[in-house]
C-alpha positions as semicolon CSV with decimal commas, in nm:
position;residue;x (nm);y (nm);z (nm)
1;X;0,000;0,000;0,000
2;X;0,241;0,263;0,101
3;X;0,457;0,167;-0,240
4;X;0,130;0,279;-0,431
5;X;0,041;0,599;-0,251
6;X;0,426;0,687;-0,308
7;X;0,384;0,595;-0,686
8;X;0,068;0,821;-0,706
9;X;0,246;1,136;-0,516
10;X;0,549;1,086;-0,783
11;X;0,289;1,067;-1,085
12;X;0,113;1,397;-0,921
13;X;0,417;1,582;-0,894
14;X;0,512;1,568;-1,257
15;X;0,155;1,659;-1,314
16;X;0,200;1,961;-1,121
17;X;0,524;2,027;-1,276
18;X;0,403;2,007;-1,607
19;X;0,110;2,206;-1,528
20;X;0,319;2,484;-1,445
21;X;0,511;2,489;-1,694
22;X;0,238;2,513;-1,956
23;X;0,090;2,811;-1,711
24;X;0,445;2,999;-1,720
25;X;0,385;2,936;-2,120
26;X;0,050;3,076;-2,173
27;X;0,198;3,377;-1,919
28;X;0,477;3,421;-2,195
29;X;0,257;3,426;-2,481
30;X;0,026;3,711;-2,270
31;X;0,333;3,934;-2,181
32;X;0,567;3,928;-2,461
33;X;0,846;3,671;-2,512
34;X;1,108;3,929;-2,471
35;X;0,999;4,120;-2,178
36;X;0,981;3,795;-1,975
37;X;1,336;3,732;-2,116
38;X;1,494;4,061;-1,971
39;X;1,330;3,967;-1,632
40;X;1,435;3,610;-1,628
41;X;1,860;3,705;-1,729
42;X;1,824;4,014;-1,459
43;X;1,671;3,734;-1,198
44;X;1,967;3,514;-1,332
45;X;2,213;3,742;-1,334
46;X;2,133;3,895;-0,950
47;X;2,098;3,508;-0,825
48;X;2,445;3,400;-0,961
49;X;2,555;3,731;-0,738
50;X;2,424;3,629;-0,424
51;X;2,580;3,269;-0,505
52;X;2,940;3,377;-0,523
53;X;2,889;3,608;-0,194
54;X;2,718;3,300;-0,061
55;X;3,018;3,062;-0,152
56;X;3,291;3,309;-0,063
57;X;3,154;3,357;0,280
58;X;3,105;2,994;0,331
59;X;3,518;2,940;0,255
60;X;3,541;3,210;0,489
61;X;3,390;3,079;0,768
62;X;3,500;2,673;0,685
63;X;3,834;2,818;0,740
64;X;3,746;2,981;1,076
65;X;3,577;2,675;1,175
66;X;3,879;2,423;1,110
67;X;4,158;2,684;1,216
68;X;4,362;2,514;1,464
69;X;4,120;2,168;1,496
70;X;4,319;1,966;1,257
71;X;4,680;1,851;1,310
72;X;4,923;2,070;1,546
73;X;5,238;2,245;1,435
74;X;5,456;1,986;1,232
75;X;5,672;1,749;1,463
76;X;6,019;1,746;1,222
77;X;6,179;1,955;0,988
78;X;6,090;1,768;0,660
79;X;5,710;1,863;0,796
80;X;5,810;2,215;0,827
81;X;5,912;2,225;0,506
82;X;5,586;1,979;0,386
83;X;5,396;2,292;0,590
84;X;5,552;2,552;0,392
85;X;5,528;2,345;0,041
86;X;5,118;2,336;0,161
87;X;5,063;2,701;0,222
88;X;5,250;2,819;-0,113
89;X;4,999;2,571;-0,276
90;X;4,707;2,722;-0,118
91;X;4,819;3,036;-0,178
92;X;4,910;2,999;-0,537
93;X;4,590;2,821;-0,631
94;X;4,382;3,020;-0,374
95;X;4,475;3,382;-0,584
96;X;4,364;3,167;-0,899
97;X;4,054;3,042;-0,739
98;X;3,928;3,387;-0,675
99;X;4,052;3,561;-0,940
100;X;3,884;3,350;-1,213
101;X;3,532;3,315;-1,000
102;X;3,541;3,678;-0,962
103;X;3,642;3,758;-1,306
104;X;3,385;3,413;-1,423
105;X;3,081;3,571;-1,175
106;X;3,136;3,921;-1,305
107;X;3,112;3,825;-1,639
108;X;2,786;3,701;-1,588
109;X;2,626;3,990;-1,426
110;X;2,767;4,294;-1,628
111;X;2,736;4,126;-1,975
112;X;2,355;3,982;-1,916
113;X;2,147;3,937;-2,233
114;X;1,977;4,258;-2,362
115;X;1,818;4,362;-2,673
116;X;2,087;4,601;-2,791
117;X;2,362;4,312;-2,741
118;X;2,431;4,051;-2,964
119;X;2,599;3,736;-2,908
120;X;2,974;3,761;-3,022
121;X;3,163;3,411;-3,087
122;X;3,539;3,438;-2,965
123;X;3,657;3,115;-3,177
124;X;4,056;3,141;-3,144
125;X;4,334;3,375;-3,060
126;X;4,719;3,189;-3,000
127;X;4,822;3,488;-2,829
128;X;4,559;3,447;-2,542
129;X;4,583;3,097;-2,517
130;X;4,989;3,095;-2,508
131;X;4,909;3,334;-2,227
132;X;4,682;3,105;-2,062
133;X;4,865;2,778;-2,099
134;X;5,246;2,929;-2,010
135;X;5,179;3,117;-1,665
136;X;5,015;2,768;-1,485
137;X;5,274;2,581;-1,687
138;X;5,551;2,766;-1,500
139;X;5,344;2,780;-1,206
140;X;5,278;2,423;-1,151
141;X;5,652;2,324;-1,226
142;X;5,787;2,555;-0,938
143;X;5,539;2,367;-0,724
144;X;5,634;2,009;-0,854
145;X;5,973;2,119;-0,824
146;X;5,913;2,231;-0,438
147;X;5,735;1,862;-0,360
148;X;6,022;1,675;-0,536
149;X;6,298;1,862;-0,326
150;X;6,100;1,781;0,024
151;X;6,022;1,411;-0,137
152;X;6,432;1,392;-0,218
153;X;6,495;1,490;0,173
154;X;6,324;1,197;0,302
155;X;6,402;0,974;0,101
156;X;6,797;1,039;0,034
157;X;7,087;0,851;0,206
158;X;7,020;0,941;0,591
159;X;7,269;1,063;0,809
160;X;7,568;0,857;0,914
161;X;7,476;0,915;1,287
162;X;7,106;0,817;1,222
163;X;6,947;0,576;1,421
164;X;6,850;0,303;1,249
165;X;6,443;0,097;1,295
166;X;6,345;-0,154;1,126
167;X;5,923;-0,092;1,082
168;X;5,725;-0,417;0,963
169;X;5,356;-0,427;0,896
170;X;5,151;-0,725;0,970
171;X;4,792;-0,770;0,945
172;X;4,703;-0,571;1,150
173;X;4,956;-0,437;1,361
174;X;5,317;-0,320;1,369
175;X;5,620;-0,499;1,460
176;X;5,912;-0,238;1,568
177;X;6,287;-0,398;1,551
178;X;6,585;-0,215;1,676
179;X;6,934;-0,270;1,671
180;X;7,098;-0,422;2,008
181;X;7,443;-0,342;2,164
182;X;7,628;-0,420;1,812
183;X;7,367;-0,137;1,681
184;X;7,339;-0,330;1,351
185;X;6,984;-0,529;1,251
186;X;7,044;-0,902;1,219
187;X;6,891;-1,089;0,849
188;X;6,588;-1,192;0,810
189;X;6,454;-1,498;0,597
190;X;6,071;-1,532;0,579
191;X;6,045;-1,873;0,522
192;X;6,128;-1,881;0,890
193;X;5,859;-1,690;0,982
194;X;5,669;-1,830;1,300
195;X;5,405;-1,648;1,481
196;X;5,510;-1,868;1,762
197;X;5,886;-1,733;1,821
198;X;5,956;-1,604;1,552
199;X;5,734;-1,327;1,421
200;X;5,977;-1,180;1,187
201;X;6,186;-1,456;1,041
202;X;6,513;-1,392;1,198
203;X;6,812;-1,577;1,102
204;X;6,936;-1,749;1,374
205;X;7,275;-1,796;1,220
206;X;7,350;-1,448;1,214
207;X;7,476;-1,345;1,545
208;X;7,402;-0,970;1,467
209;X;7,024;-1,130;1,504
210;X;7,136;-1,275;1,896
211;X;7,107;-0,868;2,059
212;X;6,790;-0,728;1,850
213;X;6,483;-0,621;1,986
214;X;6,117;-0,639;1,883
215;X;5,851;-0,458;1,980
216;X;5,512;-0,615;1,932
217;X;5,302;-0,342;2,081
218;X;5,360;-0,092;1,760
219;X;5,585;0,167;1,966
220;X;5,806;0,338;1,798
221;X;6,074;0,529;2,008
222;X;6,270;0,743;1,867
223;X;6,523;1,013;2,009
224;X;6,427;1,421;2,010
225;X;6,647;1,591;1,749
226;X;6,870;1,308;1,613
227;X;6,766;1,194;1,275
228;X;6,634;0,856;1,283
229;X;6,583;0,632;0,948
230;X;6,343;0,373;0,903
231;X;6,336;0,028;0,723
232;X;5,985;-0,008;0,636
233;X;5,850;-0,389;0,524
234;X;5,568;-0,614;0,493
235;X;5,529;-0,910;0,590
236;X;5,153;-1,008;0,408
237;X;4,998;-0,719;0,232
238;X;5,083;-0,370;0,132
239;X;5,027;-0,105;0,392
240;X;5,134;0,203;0,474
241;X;5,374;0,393;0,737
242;X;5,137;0,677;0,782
243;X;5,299;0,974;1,049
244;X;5,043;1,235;1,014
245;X;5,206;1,462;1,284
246;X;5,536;1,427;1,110
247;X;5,427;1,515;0,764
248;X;5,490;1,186;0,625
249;X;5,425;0,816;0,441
250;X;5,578;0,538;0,284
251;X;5,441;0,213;0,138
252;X;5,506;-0,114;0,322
253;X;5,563;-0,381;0,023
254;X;5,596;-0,735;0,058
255;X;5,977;-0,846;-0,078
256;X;6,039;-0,483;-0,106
257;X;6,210;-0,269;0,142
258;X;6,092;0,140;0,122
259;X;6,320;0,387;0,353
260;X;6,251;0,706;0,445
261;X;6,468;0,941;0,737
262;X;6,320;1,234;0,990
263;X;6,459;1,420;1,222
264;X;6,189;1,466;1,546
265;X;6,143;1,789;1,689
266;X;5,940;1,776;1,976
267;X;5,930;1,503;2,230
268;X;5,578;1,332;2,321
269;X;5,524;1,552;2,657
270;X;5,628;1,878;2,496
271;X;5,344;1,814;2,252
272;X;5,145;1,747;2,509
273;X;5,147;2,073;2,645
274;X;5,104;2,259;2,287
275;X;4,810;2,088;2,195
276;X;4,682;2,115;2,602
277;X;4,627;1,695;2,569
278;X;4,792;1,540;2,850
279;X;4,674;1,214;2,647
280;X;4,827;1,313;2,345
281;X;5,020;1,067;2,110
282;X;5,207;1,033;1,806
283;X;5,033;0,781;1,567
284;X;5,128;0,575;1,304
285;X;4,843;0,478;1,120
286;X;4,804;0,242;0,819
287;X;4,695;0,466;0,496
288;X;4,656;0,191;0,286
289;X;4,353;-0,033;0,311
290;X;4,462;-0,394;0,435
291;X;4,187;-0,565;0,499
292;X;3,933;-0,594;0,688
293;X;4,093;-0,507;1,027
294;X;4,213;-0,208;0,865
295;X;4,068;0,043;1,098
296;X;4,281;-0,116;1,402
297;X;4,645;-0,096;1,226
298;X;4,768;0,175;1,467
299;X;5,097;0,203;1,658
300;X;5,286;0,512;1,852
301;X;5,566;0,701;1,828
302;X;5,749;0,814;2,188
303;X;5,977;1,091;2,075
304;X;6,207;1,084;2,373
305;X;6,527;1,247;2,509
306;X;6,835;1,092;2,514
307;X;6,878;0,964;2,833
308;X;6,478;0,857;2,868
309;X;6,577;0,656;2,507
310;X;6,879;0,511;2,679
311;X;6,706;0,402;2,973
312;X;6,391;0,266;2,815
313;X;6,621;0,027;2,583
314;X;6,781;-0,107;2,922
315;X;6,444;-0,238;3,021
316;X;6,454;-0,429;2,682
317;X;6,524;-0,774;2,655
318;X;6,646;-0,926;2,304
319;X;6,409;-1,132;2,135
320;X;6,632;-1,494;2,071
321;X;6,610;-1,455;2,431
322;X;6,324;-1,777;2,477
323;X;6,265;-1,750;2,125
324;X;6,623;-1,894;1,970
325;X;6,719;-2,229;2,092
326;X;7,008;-2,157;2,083
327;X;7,000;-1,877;2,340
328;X;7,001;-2,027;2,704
329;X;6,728;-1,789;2,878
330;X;6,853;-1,567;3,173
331;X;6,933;-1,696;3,516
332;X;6,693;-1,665;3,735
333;X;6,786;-1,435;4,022
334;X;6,775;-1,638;4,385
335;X;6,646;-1,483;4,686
336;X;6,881;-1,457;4,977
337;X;6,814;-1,644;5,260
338;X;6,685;-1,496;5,553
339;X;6,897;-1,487;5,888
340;X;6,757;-1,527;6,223
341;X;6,964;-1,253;6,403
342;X;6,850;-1,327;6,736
343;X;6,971;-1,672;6,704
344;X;7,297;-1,554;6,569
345;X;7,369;-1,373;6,858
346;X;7,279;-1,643;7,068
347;X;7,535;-1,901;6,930
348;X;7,840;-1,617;6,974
């Protein structure tokens, strides 16, 4: 029932439609063609005004509305320079924008249809259209040129003092590896990958492998202004390193290893107090849909200082450690026995 009485209102609304239409017709015929015409292009012409003050003040206040809610200041030099690359862009394409809606809008109003103006038909001139096609031509190459010098810093040979992380993505999480005492990563074979004890397919048989450390949790620590590159991986699918507050993202491809090198600016609790967040963290999201637990592929990054890095990797524990057969597991440390002092001073 309810699919017929919505049937019959669509039927009556074309009705009424049409009906009007034939009425605005017969008004046409009883006022003269051209005076309704004039009206209609003046109507038009005043409506397409209001639109462009409508749409300009509706950028206007978008922009008030997201000032300062999206991401804080950039957390590393390459996204101060990502930052900078941004706001030319806007600004280059923002002057176009309005220039050619103004000039477009304007247009429309000041040369509306009258009776004593004709249609004229601009077909061709090279001269205009060299004009046209060499100033965004030169335009857009400075800004190409801008994104492939940032897009050069991150991904050029990093600094010989750079620390060096080893970032694998597994559906659907992140597994962190860093060097150990010998500060050099181990090799890695994934035929011996075992979820069991070996989630990354070390190589036993290289002893560089016997001091590295893996973090399942998807933490990422890293130390405040030293440049630290990263080994990016995959160990199913692709993903994708996404580190929104640094500016930055690289593909994780299986059999394929993707670098890219930062230097971190601001440690975890001094961004904390910028953005007034005492729950505040660095993320590292997955921008490349990996299935379906997509939406749950996100890890951390601590920036640190030096001696918080220091200390956090004495807490670590290397991951042959009960994982390599070949590594005996630590001693277990024995309680001291307990003496009875008051029998001790008996037997003197």
């Amino acid at each position: 029932m309810s699919v017929f009485i919505i049937i019959t209102l669509i039927v009556l609304v074309f009705i009424i439609i049409y009906q009007i239409s034939k009425a605005s017709e017969y008004a046409t015929v009883l006022r003269g063609q051209e005076k309704m015409n004039a009206q209609a292009n003046r109507a038009i012409a005043w409506l397409l005004v209001i639109m462009f003050i409508l749409g300009m003040w509706g950028i206007w206040e978008c922009n008030e509305l997201f000032k300062g809610r999206l991401l804080p200041k950039a957390a590393c030099r390459t996204g101060e320079n990502y930052d900078s690359m941004f706001n030319y862009t806007i600004a280059v394409t923002g002057f176009v924008f309005f220039l050619t809606q103004g000039i477009l809008f304007w247009f429309c109003f000041r040369f509306q249809s009258t009776d004593k103006r004709t249609t004229f038909f601009f077909a061709h001139n090279n001269k205009l259209e060299l004009i046209w096609t060499t100033i965004p031509a030169i335009a857009m190459a400075i800004l190409v040129a801008i994104g492939l010098r940032n897009w050069y810093d991150v991904t050029s040979p990093a600094p010989a003092n750079a620390t060096v992380v080893e970032v694998v993505g597994k559906q659907f999480n992140w597994l962190i590896r860093y060097p150990g005492a010998d500060n050099e990563l181990g090799k890695r074979d994934f035929r011996k990958i075992s979820d069991a004890n070996n989630v990354l397919g070390l190589d036993w048989s290289d002893p560089h492998n016997q001091d590295d450390i893996i973090s399942q949790n998807g933490e990422l620590h890293v130390v405040v202004n030293k440049p630290v590159k990263l080994l990016i991986c995959s160990r199913d699918v692709i993903h994708d390193v996404g580190l929104p507050h640094f500016r930055l993202k690289m593909d994780a491809v299986p059999g394929i290893t993707t670098t890219l090198w930062f230097v971190p600016t601001i440690t975890t609790a001094e961004m904390k107090k910028i953005t007034n967040n005492p729950d505040f963290v660095y993320e590292i999201a997955c921008d490349q849909l990996c299935g379906k637990g997509h939406y749950s592929m996100r890890g951390t990054v601590i920036v640190q200082t030096q001696a918080e890095y220091d200390a956090w990797m004495l807490m670590q524990q290397a991951y042959s450690i009960g994982n390599n057969p070949a590594t005996p597991a630590p001693a277990e440390t024995k309680p001291a026995p307990k003496t009875d002092s008051v029998k001790a001073v008996t037997m003197k």
